[in-house]
C-alpha positions as CSV (number, residue, x, y, z in Angstrom):
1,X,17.6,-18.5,-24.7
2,X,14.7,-20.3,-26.4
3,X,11.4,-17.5,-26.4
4,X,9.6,-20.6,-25.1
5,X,8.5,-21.0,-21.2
6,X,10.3,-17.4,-20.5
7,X,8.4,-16.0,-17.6
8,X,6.8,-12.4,-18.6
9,X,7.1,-10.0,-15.5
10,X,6.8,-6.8,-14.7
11,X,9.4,-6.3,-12.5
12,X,11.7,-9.2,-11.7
13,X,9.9,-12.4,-9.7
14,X,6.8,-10.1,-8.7
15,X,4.4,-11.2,-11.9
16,X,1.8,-8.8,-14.0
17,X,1.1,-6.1,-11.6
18,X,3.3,-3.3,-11.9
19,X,3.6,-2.6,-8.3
20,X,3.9,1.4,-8.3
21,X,1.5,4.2,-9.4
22,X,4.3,6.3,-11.2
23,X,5.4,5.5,-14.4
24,X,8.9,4.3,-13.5
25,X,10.6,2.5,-10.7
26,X,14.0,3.0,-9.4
27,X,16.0,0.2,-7.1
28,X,19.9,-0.4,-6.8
29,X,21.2,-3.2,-8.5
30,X,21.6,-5.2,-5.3
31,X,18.1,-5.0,-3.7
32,X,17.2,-7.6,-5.8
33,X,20.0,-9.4,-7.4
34,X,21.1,-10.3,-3.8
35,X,17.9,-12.0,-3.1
36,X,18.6,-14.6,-6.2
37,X,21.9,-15.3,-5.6
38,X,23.1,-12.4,-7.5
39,X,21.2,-14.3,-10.6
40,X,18.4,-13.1,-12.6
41,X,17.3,-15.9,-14.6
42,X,15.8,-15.2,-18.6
43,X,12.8,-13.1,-18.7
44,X,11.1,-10.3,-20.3
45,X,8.8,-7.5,-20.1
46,X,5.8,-6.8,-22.0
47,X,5.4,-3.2,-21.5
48,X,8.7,-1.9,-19.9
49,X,11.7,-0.8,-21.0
50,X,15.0,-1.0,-18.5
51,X,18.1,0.5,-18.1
52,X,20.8,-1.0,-16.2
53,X,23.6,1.6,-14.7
54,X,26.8,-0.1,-13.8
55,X,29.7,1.7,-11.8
56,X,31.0,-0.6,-10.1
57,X,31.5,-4.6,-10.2
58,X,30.9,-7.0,-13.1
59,X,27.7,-7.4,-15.0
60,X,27.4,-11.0,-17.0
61,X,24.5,-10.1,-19.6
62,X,22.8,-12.4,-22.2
63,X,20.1,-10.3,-24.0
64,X,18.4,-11.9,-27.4
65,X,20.6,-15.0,-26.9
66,X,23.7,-12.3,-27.2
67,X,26.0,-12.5,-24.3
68,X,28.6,-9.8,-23.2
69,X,30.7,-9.1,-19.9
70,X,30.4,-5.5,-18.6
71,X,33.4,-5.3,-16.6
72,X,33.4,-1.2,-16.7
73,X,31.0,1.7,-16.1
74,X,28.1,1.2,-18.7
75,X,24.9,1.4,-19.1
76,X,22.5,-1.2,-20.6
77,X,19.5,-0.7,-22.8
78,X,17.0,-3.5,-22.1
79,X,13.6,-2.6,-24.5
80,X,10.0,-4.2,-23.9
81,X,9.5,-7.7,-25.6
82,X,13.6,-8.5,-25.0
83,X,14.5,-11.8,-23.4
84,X,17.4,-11.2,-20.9
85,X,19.5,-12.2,-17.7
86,X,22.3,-11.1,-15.6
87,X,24.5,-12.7,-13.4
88,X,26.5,-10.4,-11.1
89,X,29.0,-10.6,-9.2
90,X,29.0,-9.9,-5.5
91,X,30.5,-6.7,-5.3
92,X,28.4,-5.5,-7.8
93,X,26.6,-1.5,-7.6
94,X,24.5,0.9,-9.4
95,X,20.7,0.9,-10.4
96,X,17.8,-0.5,-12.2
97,X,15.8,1.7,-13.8
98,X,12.7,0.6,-15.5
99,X,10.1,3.0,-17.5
100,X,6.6,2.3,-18.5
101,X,4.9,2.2,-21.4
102,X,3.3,5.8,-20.8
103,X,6.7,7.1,-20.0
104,X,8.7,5.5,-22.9
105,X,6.5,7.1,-25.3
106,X,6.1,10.6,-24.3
107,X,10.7,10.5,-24.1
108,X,10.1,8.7,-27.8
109,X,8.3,11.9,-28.9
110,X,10.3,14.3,-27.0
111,X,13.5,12.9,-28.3
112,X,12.8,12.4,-31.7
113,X,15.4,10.2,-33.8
114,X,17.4,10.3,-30.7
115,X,13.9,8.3,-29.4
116,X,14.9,5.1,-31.2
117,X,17.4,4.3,-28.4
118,X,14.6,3.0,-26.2
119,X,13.6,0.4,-28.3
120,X,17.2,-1.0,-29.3
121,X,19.3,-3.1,-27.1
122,X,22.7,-2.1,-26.6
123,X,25.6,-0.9,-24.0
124,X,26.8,2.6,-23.8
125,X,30.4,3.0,-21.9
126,X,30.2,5.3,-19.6
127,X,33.4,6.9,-19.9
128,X,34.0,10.3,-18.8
129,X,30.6,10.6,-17.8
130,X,30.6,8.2,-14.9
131,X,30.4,10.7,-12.1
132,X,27.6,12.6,-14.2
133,X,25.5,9.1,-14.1
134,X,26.2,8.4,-10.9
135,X,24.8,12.1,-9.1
136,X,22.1,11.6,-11.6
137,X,21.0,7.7,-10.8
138,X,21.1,8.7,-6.7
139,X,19.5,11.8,-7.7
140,X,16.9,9.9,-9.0
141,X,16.8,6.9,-6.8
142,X,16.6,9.5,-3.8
143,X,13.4,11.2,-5.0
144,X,11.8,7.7,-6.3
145,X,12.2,6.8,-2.5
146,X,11.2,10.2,-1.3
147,X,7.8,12.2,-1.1
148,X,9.3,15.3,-1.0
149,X,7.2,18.4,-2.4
150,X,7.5,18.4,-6.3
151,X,8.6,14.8,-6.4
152,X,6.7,13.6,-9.8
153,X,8.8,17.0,-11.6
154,X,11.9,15.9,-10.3
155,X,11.6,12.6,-11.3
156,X,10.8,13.8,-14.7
157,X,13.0,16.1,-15.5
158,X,16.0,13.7,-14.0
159,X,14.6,10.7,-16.3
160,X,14.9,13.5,-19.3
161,X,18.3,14.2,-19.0
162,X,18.9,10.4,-18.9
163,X,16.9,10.4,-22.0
164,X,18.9,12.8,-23.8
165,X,22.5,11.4,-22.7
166,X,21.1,8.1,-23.9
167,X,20.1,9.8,-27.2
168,X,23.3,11.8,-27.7
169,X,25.2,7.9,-27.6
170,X,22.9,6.4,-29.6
171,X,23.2,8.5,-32.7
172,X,26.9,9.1,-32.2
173,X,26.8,4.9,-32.4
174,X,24.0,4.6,-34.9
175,X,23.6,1.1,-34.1
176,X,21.3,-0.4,-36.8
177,X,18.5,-2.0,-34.9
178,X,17.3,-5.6,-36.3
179,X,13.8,-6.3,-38.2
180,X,11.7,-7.5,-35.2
181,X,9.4,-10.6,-35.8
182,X,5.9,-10.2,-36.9
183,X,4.6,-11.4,-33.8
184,X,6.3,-8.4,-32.1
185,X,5.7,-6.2,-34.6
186,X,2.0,-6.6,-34.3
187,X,1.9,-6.7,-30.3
188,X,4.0,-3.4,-30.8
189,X,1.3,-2.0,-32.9
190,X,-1.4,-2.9,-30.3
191,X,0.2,-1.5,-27.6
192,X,0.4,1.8,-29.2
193,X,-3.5,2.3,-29.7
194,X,-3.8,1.1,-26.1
195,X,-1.8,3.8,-25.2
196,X,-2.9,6.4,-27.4
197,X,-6.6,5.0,-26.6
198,X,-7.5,3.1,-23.5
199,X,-10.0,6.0,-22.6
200,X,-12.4,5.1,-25.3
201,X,-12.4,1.3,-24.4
202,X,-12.4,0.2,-27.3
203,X,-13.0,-3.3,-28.4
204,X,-10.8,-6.0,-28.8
205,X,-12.4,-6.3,-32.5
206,X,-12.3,-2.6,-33.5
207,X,-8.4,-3.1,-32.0
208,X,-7.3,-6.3,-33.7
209,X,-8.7,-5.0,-37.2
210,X,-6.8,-1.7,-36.8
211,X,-3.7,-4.0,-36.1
212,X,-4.5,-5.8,-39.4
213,X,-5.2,-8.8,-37.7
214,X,-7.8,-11.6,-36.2
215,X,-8.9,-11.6,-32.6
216,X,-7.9,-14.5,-32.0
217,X,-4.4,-13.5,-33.6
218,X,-4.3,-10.8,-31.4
219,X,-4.9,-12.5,-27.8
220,X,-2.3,-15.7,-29.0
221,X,0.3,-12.5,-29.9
222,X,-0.9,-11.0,-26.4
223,X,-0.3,-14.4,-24.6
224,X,2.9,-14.9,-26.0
225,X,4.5,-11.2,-25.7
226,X,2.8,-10.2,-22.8
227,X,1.7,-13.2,-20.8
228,X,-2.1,-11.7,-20.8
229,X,-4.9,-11.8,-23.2
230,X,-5.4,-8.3,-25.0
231,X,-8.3,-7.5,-22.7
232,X,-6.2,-8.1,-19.9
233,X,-3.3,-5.8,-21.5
234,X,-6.0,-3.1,-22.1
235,X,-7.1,-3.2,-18.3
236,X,-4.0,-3.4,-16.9
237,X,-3.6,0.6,-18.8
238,X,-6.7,1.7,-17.6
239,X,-5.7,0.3,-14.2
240,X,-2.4,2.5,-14.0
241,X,-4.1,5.5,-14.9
242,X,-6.8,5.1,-12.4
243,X,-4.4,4.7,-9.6
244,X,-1.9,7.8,-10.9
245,X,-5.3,10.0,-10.9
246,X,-6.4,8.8,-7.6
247,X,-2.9,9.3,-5.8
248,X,-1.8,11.9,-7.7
249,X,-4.9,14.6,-8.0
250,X,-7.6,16.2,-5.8
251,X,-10.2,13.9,-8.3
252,X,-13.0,12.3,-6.6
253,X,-13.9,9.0,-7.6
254,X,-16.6,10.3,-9.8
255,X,-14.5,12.2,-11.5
256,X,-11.5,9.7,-11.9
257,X,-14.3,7.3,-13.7
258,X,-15.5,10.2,-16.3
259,X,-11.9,11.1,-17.1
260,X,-11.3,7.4,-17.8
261,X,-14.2,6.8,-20.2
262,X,-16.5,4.7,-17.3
263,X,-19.8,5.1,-18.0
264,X,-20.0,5.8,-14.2
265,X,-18.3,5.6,-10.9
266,X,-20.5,2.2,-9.7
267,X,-18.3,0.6,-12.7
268,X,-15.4,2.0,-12.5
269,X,-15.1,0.7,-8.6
270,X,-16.2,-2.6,-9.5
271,X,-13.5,-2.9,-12.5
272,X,-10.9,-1.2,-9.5
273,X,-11.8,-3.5,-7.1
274,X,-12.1,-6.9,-9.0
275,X,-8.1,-6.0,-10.3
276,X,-6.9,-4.7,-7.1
277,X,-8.9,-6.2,-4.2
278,X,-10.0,-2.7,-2.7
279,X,-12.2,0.0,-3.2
280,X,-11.0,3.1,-5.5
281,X,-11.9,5.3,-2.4
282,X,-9.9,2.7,-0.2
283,X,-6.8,2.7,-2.4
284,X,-6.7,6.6,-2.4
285,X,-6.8,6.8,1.5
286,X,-4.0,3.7,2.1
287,X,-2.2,5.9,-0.7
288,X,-2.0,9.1,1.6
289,X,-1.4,7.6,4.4
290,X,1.3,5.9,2.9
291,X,2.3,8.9,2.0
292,X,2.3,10.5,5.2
293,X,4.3,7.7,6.6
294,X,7.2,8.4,4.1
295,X,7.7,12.4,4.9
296,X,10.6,12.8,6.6
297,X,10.3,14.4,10.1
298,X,12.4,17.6,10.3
């Protein structure tokens, strides 16, 4: 797979906007595979790290211009910046699970060495653990399509024991992970101090020079790892966090903007609404009654 004209999504045919507030998204394999012929042509993700659970059916994977057949139980590592494809076959079953940036970070830190795992391509057999992974995916899958009280804890503390299984394989395998490319390397670097710092809002300057490199250098790296210029990446951060505080707390709008680092509320709706097409206030009350809509009736 030549790194040229590969397609950058967040998930799979639906382009940059990642199209959920929380920080991961959960789907069985089929949802979408089924939709494209079982295919999922070359692509890659900027900011998202995936891992594909297989129990059942075979999984033809070419990852990094690497291609394997994953005819048994096993679980795929897919980090950001990877270019990959499957092509399944029709009796095909398990899940894609794909983390955000946010989320892949704070299991980094949590896991330590064990960390490492999420930024290194490779497939784990399942082995004697394929029930284990398969109550934990549906576990998972079940909450990620629920709204059940406590869903956000649930869904972290199941994405945690993933972590750690994942962690446990990973240094029993000690797989040595490659050098990346410099290009990478710095886009890798950037996207850490926009994570560690999108409140302050920077600017691309002060940004590129802590990379080590020119603004221009950084929004060609941008463009070519990410799709997006490095403004674009930076508001596309502040963007997830805006909706995960407006769903997720009691926050007014007000407040949502001062958390954030908006100078005020006037600004922060403007910046919401010219990325999103609606009103922070708007997006908060289709969000509830969303929400609403997806409690089950007892």
């Amino acid at each position: 797979m030549a790194s040229v004209a590969i397609p950058v999504f967040k998930l799979y045919g639906e382009g940059q906007a990642w199209s959920t507030p929380d920080l991961l998204h959960c789907e069985t394999i089929p949802k979408r595979s089924r939709e494209h012929h079982w295919e999922i042509q070359a692509h890659r993700h900027a900011d998202l790290c995936q891992l594909l659970y297989v129990h059942r059916g075979t999984a033809r994977i070419e990852i990094e211009g690497q291609r394997l057949v994953l005819a048994r139980p096993g679980l795929q590592v897919v980090p950001p910046l990877c270019v990959h494809g499957f092509r399944f076959s029709e009796n095909i079953d398990g899940y894609v699970l794909t983390l955000a940036a946010p989320l892949v970070a704070q299991l980094q830190a949590q896991l330590g060495g064990g960390g490492a795992v999420l930024g290194t391509a490779a497939t784990y057999a399942v082995g004697r653990d394929r029930a284990y992974l398969n109550r934990l995916f549906s576990a998972l899958h079940g909450e990620y399509q629920g709204a059940q009280a406590g869903r956000d804890l649930l869904m972290q503390s199941l994405v945690n024991g993933l972590g750690v299984w994942l962690s446990r394989q990973f240094i029993q395998q000690r797989t040595a992970a490659q050098l990346p490319p410099r290009g990478r390397d710095y886009f890798s670097r950037f996207s850490a101090l926009v994570e560690q710092h999108y409140h302050r809002h920077d600017s691309i300057e002060r940004l590129a020079h802590e990379v080590g490199i020119s603004v221009a250098h950084l929004n060609a790296t941008c463009r070519e790892w990410a799709g997006q210029s490095a403004l674009q990446v930076v508001h596309q951060r502040l963007l997830l966090e805006a909706k995960r505080n407006l769903i997720y707390t009691n926050q007014n709008v007000s407040q949502v903007a001062e958390r954030l680092g908006f100078a005020d509320a006037a600004y922060f709706s403007r910046f919401f609404r010219r990325l999103t097409g609606v009103s922070p206030k708007a997006f908060k009350a289709l969000a509830g009654e969303a929400a609403a809509v997806r409690v089950p009736q007892r």
